[in-house]
C-alpha positions as CSV (number, residue, x, y, z in Angstrom):
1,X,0.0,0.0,0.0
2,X,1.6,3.3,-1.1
3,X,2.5,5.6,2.0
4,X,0.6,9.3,1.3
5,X,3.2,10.6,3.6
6,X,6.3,8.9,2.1
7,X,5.5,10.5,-1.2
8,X,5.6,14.0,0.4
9,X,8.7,14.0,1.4
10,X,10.0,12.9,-1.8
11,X,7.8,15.0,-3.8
12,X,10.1,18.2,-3.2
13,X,13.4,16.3,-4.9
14,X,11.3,15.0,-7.5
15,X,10.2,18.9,-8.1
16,X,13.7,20.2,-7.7
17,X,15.2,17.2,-10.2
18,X,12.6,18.5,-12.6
19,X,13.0,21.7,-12.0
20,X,17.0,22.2,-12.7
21,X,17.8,19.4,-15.1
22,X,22.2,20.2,-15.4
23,X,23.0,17.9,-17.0
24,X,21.0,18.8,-20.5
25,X,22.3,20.0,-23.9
26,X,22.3,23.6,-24.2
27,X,20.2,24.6,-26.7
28,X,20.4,28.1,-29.1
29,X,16.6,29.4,-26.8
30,X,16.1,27.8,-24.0
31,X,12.9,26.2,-24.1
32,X,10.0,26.2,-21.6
33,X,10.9,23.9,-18.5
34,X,8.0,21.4,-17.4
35,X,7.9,20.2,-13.6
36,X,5.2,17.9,-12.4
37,X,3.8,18.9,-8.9
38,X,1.6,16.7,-6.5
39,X,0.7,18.8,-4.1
40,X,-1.6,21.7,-4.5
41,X,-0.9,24.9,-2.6
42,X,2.9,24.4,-2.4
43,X,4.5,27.6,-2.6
44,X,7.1,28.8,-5.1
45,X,10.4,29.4,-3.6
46,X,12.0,32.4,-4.1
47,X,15.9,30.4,-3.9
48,X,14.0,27.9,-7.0
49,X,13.7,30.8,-8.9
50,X,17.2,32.4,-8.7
51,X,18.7,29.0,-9.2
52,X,16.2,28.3,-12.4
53,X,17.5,31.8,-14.0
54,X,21.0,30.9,-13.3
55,X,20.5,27.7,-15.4
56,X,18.5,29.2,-18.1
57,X,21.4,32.2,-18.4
58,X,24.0,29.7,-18.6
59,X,22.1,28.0,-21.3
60,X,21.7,30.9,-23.4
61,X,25.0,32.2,-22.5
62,X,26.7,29.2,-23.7
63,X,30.4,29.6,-22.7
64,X,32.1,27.5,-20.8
65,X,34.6,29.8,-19.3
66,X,31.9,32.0,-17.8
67,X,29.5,30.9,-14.6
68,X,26.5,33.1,-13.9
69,X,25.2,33.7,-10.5
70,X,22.5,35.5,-9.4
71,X,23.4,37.9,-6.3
72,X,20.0,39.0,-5.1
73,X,16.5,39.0,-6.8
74,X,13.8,41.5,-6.3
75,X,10.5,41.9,-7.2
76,X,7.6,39.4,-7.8
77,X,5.0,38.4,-6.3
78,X,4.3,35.2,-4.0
79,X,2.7,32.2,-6.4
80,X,0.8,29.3,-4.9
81,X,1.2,26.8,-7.3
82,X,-1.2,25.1,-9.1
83,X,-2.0,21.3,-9.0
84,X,-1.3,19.2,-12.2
85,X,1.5,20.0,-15.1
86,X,2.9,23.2,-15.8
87,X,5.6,24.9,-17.0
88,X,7.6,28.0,-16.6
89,X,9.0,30.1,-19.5
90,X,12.1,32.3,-18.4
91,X,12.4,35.7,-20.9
92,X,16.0,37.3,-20.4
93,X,17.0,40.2,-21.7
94,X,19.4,40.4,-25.2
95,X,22.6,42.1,-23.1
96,X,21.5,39.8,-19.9
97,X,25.9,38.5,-20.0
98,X,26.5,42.3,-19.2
99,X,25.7,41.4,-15.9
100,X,24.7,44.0,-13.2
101,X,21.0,45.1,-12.6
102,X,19.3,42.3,-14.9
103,X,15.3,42.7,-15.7
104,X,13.7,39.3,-15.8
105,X,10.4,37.5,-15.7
106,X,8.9,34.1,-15.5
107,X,5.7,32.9,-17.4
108,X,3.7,30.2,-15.8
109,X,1.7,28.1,-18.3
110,X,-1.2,25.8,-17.3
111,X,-2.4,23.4,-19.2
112,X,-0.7,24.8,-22.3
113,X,-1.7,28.2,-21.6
114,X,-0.3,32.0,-19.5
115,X,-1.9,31.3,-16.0
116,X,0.7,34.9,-15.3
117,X,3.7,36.8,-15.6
118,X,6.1,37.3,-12.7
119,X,8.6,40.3,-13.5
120,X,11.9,40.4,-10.9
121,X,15.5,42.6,-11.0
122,X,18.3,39.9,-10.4
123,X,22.0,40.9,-9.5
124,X,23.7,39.3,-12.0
125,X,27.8,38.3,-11.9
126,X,29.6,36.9,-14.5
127,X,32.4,34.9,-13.3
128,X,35.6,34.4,-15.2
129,X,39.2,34.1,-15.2
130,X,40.7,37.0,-16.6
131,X,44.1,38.1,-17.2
132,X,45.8,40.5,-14.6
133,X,50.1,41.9,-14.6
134,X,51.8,39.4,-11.7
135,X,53.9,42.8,-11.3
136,X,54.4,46.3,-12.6
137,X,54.4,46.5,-16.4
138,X,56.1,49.5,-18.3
139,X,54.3,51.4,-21.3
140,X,56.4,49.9,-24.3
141,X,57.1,46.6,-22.6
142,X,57.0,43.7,-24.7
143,X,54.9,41.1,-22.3
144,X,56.4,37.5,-21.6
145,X,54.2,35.1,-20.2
146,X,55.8,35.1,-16.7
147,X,54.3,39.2,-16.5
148,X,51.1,37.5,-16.7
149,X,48.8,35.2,-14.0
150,X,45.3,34.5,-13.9
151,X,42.4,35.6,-11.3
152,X,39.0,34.8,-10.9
153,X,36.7,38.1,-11.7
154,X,33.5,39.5,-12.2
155,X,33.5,40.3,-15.3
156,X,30.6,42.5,-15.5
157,X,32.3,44.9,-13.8
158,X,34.9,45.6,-16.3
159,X,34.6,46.8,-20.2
160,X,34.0,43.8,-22.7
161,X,37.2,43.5,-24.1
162,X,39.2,42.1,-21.0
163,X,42.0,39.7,-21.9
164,X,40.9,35.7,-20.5
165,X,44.0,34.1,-23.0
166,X,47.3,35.0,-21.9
167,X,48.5,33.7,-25.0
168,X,46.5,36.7,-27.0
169,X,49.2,39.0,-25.4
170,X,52.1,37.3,-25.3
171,X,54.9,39.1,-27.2
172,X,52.9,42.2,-27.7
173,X,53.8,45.3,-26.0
174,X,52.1,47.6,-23.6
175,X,50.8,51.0,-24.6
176,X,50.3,52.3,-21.3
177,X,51.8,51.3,-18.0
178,X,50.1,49.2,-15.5
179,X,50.3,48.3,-11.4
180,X,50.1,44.8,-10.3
181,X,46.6,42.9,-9.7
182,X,45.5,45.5,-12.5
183,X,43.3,43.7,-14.9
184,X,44.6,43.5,-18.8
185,X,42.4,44.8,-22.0
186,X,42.8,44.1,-25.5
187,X,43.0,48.1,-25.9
188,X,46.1,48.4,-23.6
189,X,48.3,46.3,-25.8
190,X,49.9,46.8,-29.9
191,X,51.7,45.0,-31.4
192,X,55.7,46.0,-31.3
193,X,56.2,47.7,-34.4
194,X,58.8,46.0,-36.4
195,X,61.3,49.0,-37.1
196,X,61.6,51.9,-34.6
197,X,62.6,55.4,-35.2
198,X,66.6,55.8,-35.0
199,X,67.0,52.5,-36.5
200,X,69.0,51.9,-40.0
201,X,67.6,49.9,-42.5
202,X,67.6,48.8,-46.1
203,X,65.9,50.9,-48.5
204,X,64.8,49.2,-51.5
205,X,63.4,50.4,-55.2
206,X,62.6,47.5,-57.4
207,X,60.6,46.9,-60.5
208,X,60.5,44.2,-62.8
209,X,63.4,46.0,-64.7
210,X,65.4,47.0,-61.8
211,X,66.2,46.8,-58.0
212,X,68.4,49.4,-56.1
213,X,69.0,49.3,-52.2
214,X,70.6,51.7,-49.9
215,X,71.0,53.1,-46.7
216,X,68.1,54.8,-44.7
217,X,67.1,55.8,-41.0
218,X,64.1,55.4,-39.7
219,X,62.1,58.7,-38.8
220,X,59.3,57.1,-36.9
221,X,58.1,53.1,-35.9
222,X,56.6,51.4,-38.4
223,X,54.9,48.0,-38.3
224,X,54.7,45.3,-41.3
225,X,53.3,47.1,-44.3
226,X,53.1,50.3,-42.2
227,X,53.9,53.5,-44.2
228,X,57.2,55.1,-42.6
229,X,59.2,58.4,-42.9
230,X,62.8,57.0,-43.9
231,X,66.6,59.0,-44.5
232,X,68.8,58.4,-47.7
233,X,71.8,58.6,-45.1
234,X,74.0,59.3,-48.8
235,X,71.9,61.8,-50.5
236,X,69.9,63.4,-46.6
237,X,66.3,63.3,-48.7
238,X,63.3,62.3,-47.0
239,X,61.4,59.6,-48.7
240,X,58.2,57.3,-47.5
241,X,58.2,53.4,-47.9
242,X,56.3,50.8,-46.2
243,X,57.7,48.3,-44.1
244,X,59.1,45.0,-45.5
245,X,60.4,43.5,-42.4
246,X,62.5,44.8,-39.3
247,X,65.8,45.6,-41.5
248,X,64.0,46.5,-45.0
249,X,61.4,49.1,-46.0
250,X,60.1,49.4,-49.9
251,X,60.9,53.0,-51.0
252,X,57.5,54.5,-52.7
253,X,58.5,56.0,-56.1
């Protein structure tokens, strides 16, 4: 004989198993979640509903490297749910990954259609590793690997283009300088320009008739296929060329 009382106390694991299901595929939209409940009159808790959004944004947000949390939710209203199948249908915002003060709501369908809308404000984080200087790095410094370590951030908190590879900065250089624990950007690096004012350098004029070289000084950096200021260190005449490589540039004529 089936135990009324036994089935109670499983019926809130059965609701929660149904409720968060981590171990699906994420889909491109995440799609309405159904949860079978027993029990009419059981309230919807608040701590359900932050954990449900946090599944459904890392659904939609689909990267790995990134785990969502929700710091505090607001708003709402307290639900009483129904007996009998239903499903919930979470609507995020597009720029929801920016984090921050995040506008959300949940729509309960019964029986296939809106029984209502809840609306909420959750605090969102993005958590990532991201790139920060181990030490001191000097404007013009070319970066090695051992300037760099990795530290778990919120990323919401910092502009979009925050550096989570170190290997996308390796062997650049730094445009500006930067303190220790400082958090690296894809705007505060270059790459080192191949030739750099002072420097001498081949200058070469070439067709498909000819080819002369000569001597030349660099008046300003130049990168490959950058257009540089050079010297004719024989004849003193300013000429432009674009850079060949970081001992040649290609005399325009």
């Amino acid at each position: 004989m089936n135990d009324p009382g036994k089935r109670r106390r499983f019926l809130p694991l059965i609701l929660l198993g149904l409720l968060f299901p981590w171990g699906e595929a994420f889909p491109q939209a995440p799609p309405a979640l159904r949860m079978a409940v027993g029990e009419a009159g059981k309230p919807l808790d608040r701590s359900e509903v932050a954990r449900y959004l946090e599944h459904q944004m890392q659904k939609a947000l689909g990267d790995e490297r990134k785990v969502v949390r929700i710091k505090e939710l607001l708003g709402g209203e307290k639900v009483t749910l129904p007996p009998g199948d239903f499903s919930w249908e979470a609507r995020l915002p597009e720029r929801f990954y920016q984090g921050g003060a995040v506008p959300v709501s949940l729509i309960l369908r019964a029986g296939g259609e809106k029984d209502r809308e809840l609306r909420f404000q959750a605090r969102v984080e993005v958590l990532a590793d991201v790139v920060v200087a181990r030490n001191s790095i000097r404007r013009h410094q070319t970066i090695d690997e051992r300037d760099l370590q990795l530290v778990n951030k919120n990323i919401a908190l910092f502009p979009g283009d925050v550096v989570m590879d170190p290997q996308e900065i390796v062997g650049k250089r730094m445009v500006l300088s930067v303190n220790p624990q400082e958090v690296l950007r894809k705007s505060m690096v270059e790459v080192p320009p191949l030739i750099k004012k002072g420097d001498r350098v081949t200058l070469l004029a070439e067709t498909v008739h000819f080819r002369i070289t000569g001597v030349g000084e660099a008046r300003e950096e130049g990168r490959a296929g950058e257009r540089i200021r050079v010297v004719n260190v024989s004849s003193q005449k300013e000429v432009f060329g674009r850079v060949v490589d970081d001992k040649t540039v290609r005399v325009d004529f």
